[in-house]
MDTraj code that builds the backbone (N, CA, C; nanometers):
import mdtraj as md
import numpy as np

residues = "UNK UNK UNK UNK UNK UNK UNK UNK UNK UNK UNK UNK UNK UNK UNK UNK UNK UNK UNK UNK UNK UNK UNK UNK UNK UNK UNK UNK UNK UNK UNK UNK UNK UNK UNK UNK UNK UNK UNK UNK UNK UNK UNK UNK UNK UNK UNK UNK UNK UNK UNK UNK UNK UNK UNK UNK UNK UNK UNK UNK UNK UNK UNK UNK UNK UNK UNK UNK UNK UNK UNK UNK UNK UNK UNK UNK UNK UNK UNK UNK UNK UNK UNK UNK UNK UNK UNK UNK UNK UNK UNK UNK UNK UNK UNK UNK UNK UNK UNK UNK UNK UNK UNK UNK UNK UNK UNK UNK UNK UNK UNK UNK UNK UNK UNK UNK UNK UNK UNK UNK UNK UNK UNK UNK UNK UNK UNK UNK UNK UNK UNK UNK UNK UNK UNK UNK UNK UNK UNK UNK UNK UNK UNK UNK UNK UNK UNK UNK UNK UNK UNK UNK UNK UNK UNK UNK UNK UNK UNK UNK UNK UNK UNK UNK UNK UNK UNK UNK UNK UNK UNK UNK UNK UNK UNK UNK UNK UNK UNK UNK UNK UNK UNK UNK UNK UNK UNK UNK UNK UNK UNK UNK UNK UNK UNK UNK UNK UNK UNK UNK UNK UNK UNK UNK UNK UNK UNK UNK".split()
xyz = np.array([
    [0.0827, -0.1196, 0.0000],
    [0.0000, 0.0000, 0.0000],
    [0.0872, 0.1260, 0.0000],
    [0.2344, 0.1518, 0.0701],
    [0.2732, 0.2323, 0.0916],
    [0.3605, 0.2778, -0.0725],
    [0.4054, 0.1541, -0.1058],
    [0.4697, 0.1416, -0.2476],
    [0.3278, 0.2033, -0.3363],
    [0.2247, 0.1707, -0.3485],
    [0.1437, 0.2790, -0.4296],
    [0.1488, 0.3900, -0.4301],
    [0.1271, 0.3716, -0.3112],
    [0.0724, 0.5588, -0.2388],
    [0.2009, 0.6423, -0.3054],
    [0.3422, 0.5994, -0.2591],
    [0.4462, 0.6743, -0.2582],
    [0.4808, 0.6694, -0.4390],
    [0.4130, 0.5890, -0.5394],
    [0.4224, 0.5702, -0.7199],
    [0.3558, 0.6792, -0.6969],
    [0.1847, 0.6847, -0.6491],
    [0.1197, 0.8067, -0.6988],
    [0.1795, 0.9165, -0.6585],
    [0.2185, 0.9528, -0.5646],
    [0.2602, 1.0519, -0.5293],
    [0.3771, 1.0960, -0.6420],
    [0.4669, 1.0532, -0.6891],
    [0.5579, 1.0353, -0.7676],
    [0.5186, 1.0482, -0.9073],
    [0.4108, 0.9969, -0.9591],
    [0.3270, 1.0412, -1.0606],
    [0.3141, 1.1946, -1.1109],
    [0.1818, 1.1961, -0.9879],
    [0.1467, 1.3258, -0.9217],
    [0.2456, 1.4692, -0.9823],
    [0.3622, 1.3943, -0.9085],
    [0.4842, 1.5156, -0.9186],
    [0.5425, 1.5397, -1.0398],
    [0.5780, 1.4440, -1.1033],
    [0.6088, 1.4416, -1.2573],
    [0.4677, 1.5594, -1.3491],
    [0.3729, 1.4362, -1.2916],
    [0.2555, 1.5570, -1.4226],
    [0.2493, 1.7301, -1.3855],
    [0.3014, 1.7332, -1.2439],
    [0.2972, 1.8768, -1.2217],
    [0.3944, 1.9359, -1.2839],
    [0.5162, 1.8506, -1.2921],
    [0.6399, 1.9064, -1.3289],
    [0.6431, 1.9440, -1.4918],
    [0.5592, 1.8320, -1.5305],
    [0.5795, 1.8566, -1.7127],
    [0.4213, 1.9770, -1.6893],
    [0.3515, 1.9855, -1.5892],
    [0.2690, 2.1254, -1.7089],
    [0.2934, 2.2409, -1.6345],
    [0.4048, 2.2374, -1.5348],
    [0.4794, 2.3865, -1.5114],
    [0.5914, 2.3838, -1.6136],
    [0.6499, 2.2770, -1.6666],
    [0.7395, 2.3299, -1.7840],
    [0.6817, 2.3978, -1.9077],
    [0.5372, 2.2954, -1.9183],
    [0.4637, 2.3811, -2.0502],
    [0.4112, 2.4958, -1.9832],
    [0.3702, 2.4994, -1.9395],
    [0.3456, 2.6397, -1.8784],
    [0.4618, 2.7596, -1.9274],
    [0.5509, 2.7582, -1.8800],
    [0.6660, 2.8311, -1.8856],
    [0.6917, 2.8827, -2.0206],
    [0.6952, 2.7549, -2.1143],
    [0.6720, 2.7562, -2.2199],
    [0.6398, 2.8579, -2.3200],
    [0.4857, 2.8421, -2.2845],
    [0.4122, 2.9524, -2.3200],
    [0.4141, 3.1222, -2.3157],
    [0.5066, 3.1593, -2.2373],
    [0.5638, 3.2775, -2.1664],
    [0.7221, 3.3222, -2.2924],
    [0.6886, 3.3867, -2.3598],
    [0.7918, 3.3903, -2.4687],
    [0.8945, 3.5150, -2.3942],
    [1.0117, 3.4954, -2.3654],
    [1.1124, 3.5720, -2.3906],
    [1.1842, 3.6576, -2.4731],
    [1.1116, 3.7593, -2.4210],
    [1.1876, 3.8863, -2.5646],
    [1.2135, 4.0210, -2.5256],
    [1.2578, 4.0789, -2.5909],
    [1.3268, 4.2001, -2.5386],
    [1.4543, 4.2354, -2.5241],
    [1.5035, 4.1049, -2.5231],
    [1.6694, 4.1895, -2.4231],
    [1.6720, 4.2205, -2.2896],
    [1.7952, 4.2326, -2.2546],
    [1.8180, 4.2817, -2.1009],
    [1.7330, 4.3738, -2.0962],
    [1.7054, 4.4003, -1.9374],
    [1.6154, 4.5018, -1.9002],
    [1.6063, 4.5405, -1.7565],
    [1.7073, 4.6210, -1.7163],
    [1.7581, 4.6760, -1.5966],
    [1.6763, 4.7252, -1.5199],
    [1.5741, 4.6505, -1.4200],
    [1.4504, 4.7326, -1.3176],
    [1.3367, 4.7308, -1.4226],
    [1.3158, 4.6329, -1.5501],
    [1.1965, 4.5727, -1.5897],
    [1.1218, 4.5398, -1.4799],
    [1.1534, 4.4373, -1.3928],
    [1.0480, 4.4050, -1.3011],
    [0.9775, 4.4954, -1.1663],
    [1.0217, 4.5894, -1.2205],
    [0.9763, 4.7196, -1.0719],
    [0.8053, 4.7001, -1.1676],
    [0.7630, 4.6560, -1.2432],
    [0.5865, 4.6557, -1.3213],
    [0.5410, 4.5462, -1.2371],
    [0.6207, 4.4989, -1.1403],
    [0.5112, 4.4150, -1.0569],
    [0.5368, 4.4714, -0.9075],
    [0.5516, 4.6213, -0.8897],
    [0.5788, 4.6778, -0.7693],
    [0.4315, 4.7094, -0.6973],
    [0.3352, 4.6800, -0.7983],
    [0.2169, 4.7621, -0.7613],
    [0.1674, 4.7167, -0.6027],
    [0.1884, 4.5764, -0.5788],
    [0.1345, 4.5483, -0.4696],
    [-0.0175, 4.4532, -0.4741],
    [-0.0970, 4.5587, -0.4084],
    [-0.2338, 4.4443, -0.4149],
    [-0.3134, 4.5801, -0.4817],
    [-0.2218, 4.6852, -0.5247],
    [-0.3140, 4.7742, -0.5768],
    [-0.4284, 4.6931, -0.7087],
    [-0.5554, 4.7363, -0.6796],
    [-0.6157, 4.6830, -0.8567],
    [-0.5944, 4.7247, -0.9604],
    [-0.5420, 4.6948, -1.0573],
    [-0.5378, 4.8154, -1.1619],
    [-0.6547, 4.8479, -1.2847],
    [-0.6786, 4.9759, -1.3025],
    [-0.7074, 4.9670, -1.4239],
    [-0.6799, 5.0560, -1.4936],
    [-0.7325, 5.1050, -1.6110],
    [-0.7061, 5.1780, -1.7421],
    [-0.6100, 5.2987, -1.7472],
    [-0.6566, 5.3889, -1.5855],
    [-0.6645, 5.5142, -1.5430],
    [-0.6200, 5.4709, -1.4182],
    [-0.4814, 5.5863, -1.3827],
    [-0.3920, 5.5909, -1.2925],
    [-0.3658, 5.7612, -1.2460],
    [-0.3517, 5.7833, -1.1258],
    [-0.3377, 5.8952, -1.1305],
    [-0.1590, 5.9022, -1.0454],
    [-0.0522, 5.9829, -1.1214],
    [0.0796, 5.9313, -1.0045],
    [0.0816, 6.0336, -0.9286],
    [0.1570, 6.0016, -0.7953],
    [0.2082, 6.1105, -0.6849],
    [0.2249, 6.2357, -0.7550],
    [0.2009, 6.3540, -0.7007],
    [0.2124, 6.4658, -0.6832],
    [0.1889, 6.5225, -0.8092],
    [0.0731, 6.4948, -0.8901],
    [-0.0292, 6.5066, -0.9786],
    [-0.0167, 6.6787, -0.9361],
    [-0.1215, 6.6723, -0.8290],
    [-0.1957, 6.8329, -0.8220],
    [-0.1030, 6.9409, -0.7514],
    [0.0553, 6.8296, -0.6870],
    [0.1397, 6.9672, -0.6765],
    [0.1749, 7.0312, -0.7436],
    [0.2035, 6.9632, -0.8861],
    [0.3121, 7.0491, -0.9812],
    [0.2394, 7.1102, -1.0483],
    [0.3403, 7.1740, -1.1382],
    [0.2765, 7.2525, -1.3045],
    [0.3977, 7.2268, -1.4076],
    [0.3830, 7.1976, -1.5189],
    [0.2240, 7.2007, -1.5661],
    [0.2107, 7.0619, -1.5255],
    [0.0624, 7.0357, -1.5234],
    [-0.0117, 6.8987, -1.5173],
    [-0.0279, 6.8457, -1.6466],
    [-0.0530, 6.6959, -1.6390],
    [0.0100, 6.6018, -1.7832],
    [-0.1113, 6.5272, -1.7737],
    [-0.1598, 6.4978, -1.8919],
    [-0.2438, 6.4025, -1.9187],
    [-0.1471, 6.2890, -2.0238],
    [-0.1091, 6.1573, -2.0000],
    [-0.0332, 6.0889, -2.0563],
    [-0.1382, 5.9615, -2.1082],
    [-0.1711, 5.9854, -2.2300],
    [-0.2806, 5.8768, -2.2984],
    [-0.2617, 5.7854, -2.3988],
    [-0.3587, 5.6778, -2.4915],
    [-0.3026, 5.6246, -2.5953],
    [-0.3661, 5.5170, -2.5872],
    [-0.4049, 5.4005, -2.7249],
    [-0.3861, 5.3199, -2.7150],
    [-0.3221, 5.2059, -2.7591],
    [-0.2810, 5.0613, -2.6902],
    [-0.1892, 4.9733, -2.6976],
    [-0.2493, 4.8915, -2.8414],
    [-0.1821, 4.8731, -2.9694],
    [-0.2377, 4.7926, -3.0133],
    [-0.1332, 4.6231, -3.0222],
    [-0.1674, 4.5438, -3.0682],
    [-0.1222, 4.4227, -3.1141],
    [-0.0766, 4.3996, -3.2435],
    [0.0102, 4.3913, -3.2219],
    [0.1750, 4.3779, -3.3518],
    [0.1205, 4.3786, -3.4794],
    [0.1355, 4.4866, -3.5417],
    [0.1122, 4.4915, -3.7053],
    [-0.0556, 4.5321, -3.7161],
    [-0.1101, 4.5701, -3.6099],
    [-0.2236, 4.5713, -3.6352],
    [-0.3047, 4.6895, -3.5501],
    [-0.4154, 4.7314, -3.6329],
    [-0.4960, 4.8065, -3.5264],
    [-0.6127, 4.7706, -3.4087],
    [-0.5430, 4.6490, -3.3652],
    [-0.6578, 4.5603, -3.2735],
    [-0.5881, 4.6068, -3.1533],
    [-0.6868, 4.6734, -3.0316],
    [-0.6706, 4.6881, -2.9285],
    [-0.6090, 4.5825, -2.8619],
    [-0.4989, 4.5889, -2.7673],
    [-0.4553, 4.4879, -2.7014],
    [-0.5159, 4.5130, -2.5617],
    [-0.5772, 4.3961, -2.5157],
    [-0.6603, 4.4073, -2.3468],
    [-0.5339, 4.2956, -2.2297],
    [-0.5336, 4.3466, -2.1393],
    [-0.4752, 4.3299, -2.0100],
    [-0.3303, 4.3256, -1.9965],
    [-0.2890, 4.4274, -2.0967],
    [-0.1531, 4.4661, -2.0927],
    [-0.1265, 4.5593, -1.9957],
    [-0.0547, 4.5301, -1.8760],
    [0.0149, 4.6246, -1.7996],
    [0.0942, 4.7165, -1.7983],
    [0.0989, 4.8642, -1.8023],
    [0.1978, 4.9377, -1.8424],
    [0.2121, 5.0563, -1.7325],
    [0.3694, 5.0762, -1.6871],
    [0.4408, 5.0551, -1.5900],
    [0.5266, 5.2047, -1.6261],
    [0.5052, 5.3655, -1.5647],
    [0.5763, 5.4542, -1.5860],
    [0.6186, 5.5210, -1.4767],
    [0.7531, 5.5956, -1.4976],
    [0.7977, 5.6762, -1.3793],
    [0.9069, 5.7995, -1.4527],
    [0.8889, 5.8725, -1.3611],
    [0.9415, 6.0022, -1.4410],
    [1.0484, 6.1107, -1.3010],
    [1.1109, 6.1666, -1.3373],
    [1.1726, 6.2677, -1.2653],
    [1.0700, 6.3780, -1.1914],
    [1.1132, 6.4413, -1.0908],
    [0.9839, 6.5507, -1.0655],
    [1.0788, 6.6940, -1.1249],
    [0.9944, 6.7645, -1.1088],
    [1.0532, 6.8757, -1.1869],
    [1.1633, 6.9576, -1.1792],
    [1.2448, 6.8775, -1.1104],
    [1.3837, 6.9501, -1.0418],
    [1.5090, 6.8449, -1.1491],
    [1.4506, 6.7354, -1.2297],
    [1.5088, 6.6586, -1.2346],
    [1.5519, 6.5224, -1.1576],
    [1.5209, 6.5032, -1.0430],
    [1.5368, 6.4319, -0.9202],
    [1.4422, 6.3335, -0.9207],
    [1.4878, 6.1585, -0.9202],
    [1.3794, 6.0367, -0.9306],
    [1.3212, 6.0516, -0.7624],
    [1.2348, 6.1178, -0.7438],
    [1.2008, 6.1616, -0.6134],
    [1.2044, 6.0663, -0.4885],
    [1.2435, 6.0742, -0.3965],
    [1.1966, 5.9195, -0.2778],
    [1.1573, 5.9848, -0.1584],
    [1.1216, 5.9220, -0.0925],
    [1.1165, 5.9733, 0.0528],
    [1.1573, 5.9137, 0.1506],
    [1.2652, 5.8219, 0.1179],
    [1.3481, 5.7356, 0.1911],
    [1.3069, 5.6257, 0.2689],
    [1.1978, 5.6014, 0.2615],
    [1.1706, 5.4358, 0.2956],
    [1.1486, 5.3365, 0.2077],
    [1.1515, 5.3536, 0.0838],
    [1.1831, 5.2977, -0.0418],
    [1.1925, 5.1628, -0.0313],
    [1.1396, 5.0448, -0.0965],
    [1.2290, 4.9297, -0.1263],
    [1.2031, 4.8962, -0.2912],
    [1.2638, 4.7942, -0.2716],
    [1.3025, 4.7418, -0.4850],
    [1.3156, 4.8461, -0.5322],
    [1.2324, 4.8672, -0.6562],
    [1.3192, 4.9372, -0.7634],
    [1.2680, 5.1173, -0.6993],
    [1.1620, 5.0688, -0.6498],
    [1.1640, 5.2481, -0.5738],
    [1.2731, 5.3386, -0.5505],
    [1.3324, 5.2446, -0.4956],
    [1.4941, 5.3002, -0.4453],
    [1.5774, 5.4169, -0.5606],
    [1.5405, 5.3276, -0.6545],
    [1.5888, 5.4171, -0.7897],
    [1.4907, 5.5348, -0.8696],
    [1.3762, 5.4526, -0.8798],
    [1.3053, 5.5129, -0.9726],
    [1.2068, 5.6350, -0.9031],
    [1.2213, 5.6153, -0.7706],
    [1.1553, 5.6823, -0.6603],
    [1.0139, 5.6616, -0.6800],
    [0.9332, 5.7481, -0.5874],
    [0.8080, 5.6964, -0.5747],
    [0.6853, 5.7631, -0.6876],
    [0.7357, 5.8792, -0.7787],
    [0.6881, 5.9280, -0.8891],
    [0.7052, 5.8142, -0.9949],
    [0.5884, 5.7692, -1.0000],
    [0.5258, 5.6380, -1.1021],
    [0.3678, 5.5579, -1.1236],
    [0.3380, 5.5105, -1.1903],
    [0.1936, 5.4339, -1.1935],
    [0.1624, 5.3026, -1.2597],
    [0.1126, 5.2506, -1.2514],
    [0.0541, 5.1314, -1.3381],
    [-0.0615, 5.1406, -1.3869],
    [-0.1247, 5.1140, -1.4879],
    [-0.2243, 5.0324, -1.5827],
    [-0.2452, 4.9323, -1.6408],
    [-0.3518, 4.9078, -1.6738],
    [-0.3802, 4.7693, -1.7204],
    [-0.4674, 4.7849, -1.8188],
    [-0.4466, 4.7825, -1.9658],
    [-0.5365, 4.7776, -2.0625],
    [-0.6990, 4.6738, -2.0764],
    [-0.8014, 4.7604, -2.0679],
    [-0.8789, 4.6939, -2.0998],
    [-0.9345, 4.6163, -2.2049],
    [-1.0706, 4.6179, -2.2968],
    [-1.0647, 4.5478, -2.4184],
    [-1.0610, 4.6831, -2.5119],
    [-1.0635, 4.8060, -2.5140],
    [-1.0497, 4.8721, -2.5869],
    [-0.8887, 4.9423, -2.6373],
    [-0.8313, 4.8525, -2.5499],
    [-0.6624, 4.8895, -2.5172],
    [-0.5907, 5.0746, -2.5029],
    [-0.7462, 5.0984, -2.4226],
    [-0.6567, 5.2514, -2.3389],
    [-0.5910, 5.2690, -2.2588],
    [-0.4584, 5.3216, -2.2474],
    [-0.4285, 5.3650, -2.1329],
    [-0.4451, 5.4980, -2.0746],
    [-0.4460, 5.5606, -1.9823],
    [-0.4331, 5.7054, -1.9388],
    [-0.3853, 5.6973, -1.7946],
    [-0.2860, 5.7905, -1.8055],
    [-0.1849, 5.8669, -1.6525],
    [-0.2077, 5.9663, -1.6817],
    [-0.2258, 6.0541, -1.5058],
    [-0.2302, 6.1942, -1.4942],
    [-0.0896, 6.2355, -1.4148],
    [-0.0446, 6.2788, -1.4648],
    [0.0805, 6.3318, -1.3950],
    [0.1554, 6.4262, -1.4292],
    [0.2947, 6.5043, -1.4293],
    [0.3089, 6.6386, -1.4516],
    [0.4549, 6.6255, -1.5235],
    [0.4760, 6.7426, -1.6259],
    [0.6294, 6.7047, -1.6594],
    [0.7354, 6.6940, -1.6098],
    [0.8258, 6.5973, -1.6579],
    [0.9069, 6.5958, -1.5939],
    [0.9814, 6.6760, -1.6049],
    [1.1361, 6.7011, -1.5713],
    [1.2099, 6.7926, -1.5764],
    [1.3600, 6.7231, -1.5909],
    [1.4234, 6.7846, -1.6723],
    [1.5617, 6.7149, -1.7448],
    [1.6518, 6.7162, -1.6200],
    [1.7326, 6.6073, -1.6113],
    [1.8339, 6.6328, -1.5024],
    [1.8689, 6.7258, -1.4846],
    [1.9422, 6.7440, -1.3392],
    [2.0262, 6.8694, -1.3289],
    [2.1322, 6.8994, -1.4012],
    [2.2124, 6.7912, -1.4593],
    [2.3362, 6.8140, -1.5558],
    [2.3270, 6.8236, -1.6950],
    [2.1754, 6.8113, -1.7411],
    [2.0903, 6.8318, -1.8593],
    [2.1708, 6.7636, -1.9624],
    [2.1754, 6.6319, -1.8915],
    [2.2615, 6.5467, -1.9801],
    [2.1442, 6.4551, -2.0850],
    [2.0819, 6.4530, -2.0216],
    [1.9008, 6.4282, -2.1399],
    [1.8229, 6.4883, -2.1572],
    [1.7492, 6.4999, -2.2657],
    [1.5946, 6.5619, -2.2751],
    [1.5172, 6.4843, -2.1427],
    [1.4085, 6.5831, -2.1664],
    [1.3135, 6.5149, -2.0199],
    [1.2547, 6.4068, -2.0610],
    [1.2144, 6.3455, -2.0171],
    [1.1617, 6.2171, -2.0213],
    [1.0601, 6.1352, -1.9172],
    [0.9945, 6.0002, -1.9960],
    [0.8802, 5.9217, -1.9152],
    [0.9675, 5.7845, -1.9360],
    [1.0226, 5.7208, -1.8324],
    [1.0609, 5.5487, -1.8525],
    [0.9332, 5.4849, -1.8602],
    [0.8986, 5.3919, -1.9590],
    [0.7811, 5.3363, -1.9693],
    [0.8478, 5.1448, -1.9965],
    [0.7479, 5.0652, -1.9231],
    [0.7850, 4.9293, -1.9360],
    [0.6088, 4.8318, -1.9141],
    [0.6229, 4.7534, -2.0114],
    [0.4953, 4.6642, -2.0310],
    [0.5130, 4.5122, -1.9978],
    [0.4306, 4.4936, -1.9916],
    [0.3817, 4.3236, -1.9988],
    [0.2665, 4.2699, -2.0249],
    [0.3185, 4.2036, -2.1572],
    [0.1755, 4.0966, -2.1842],
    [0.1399, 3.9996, -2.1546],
    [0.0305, 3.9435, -2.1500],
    [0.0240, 3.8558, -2.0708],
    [0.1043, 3.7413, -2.1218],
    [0.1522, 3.7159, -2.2444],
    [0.2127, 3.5935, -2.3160],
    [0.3557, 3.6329, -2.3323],
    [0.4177, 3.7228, -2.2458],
    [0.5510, 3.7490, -2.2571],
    [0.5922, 3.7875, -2.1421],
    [0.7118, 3.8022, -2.1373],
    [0.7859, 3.8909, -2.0405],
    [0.7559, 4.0078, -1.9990],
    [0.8335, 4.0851, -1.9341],
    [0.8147, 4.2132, -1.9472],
    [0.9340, 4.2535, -2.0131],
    [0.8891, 4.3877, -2.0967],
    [1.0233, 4.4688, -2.1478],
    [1.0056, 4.6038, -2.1581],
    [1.1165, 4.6928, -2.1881],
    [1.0766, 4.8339, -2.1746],
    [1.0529, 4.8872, -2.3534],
    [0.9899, 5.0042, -2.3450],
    [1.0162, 5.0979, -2.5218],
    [1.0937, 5.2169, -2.4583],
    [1.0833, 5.2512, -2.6036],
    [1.1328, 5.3895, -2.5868],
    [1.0759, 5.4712, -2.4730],
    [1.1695, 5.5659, -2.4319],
    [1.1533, 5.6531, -2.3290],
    [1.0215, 5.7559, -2.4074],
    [0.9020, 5.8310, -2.3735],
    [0.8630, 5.9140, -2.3948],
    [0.9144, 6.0570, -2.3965],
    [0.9647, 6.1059, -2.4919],
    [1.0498, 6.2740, -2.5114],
    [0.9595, 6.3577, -2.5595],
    [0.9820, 6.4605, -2.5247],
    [0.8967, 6.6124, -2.5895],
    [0.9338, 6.6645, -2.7001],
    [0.8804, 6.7225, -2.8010],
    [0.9385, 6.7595, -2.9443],
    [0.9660, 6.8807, -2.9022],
    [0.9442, 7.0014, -2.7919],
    [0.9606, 7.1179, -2.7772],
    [1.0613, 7.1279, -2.6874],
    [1.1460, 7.0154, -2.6759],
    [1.2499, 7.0240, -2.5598],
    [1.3321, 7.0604, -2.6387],
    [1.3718, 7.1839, -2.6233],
    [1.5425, 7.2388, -2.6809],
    [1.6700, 7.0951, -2.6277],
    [1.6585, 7.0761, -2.5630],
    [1.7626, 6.9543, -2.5373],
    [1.7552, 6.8375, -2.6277],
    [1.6489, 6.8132, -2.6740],
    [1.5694, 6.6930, -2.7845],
    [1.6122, 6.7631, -2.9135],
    [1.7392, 6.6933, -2.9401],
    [1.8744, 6.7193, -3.0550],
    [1.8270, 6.6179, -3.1802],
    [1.8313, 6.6169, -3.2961],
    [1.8090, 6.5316, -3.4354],
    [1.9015, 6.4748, -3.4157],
    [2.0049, 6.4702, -3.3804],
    [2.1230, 6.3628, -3.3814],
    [2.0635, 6.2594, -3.2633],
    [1.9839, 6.3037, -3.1373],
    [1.9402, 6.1919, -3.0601],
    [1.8593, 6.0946, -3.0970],
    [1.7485, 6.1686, -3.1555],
    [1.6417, 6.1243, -3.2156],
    [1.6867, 6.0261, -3.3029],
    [1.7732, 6.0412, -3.4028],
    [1.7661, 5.9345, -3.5399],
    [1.8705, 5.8203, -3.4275],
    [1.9306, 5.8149, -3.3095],
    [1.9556, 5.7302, -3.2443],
    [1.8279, 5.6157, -3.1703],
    [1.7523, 5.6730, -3.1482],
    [1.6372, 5.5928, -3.0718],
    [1.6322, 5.4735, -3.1458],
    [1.5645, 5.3725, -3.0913],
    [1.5525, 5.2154, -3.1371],
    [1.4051, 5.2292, -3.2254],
    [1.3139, 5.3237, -3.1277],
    [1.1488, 5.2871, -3.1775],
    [1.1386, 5.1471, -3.1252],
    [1.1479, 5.1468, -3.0330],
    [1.0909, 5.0099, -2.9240],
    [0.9786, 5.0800, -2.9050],
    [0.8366, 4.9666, -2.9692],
    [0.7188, 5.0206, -2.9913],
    [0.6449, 5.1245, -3.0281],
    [0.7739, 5.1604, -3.1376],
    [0.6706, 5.2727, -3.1968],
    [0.7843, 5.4229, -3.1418],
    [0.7546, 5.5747, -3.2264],
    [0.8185, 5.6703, -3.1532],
    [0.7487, 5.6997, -3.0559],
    [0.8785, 5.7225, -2.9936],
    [0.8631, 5.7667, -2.8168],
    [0.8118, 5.9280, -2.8492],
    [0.8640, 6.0230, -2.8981],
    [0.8419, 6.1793, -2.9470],
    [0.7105, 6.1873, -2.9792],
    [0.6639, 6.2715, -2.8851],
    [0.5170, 6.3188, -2.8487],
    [0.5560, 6.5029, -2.8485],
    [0.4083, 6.5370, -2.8546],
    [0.3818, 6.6396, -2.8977],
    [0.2531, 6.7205, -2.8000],
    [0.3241, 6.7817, -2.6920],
    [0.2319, 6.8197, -2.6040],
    [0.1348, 6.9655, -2.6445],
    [-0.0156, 6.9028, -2.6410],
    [-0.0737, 6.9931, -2.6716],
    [-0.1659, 7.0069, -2.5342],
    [-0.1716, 7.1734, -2.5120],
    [-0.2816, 7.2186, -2.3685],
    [-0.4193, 7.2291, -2.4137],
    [-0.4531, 7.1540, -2.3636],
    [-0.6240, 7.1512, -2.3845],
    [-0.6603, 7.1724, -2.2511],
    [-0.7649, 7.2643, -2.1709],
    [-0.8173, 7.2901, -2.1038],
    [-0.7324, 7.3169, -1.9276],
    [-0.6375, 7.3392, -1.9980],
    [-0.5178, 7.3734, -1.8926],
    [-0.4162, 7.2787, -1.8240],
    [-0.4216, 7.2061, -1.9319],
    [-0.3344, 7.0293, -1.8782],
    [-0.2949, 7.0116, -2.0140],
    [-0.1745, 7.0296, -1.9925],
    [-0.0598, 6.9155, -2.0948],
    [-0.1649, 6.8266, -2.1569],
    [-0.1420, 6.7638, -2.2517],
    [-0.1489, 6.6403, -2.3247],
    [-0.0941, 6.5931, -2.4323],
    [-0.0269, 6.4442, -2.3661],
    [0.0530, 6.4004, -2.4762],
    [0.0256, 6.2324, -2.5198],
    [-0.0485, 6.2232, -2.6693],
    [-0.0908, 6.0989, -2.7238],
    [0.0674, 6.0379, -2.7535],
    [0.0229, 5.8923, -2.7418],
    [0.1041, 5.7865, -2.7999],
    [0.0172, 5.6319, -2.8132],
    [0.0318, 5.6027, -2.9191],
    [-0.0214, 5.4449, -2.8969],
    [0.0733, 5.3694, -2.9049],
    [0.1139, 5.2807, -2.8430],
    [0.1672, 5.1701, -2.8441],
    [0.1747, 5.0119, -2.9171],
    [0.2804, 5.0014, -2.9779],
    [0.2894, 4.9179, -3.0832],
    [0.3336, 4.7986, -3.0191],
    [0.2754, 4.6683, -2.9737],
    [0.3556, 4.5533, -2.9161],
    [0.4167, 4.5357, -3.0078],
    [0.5411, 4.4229, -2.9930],
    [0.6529, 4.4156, -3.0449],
    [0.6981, 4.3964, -3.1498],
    [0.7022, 4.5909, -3.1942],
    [0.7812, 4.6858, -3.2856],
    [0.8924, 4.7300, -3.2377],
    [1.0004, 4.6926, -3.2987],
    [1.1543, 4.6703, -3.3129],
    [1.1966, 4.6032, -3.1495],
    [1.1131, 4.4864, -3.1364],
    [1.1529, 4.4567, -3.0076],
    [1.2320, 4.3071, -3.0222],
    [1.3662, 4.2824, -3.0069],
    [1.4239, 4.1690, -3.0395],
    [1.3548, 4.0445, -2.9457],
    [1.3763, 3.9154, -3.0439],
    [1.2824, 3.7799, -3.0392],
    [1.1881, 3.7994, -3.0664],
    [1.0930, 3.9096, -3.0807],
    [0.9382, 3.9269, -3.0642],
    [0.8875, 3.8284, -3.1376],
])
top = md.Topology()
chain = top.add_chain()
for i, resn in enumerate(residues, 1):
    res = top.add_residue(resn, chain, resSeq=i)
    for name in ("N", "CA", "C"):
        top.add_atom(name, md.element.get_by_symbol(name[0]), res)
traj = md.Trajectory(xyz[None], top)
């Protein structure tokens, strides 16, 4: 009896083992390295959805409406329950913290948000511009990083401003276009920034 018990059990473990390998499987690897990719699962037990609003929204100026939607590779089909994962400088230049920080907070500080595409594949963040380092060694910028549900996570292009005097044509024709151009075009509608982008899953994204 014990010689059964201890086959099934042994069974058991094998069939788990081969459909967590297929499992795994299914999870395609692409992108490339990706340094603090996984800070997109920092959220916690927050819920997410479409619409995010980040820290210190209503301190700054100007205020940002950051919108768009995600489509699916080569196509204009909304992509639904894609997570997308941004953080930005506050306007001093500075990845802001407040010193109790852990994971990638530490770095990216606590100016950031998550979303989660629904079936119409919108996203929208409210948040404010950023501001170019202090050594104005970059244009200003949004770090943005996704995950689908059938992949990894990976990052695109940084989001840049076309009116940033620092935002040089020699930078620009450098960019990859990881999902599409990052160079947005902030227009004020009703006293808030706004800057469209849709998102291209994996456009110029290696393995894709």
């Amino acid at each position: 009896m014990n010689l059964k018990n201890n086959l099934s059990i042994l069974l058991m473990s094998l069939m788990c083992t081969v459909m967590a390998s297929c499992k795994g499987q299914n999870l395609r690897i692409v992108g490339g390295p990706c340094e603090g990719c996984e800070a997109i699962y920092e959220y916690g037990d927050k819920r997410l959805a479409s619409v995010d609003t980040l820290p210190e929204f209503e301190n700054n100026e100007p205020m940002m409406k950051v919108t768009g939607i995600v489509y699916k590779k080569g196509t204009r089909i909304p992509a639904e329950n894609v997570i997308v994962y941004i953080y930005h400088t506050n306007r001093q230049g500075v990845y802001q913290t407040k010193g109790d920080e852990k994971g990638w907070a530490k770095r990216h500080g606590y100016i950031r948000g998550w979303v989660k595409t629904g079936k119409d594949g919108k996203y929208t963040f409210y948040s404010f511009r950023p501001g170019s380092y202090p050594d104005r060694s970059e244009p200003e910028h949004i770090h943005i990083t996704i995950k689908e549900p059938t992949t990894n996570e990976y990052y695109l292009d940084e989001y840049f401003f076309a009116d940033d005097p620092l935002l040089k044509q020699s930078f620009i024709e450098k960019l990859p276009k990881r999902g599409g151009s990052g160079i947005v075009t902030p227009v004020m509608e009703g006293g808030m920034l706004v800057i469209k982008r849709d998102l291209l899953l994996g456009e110029n994204i290696p393995d894709y």
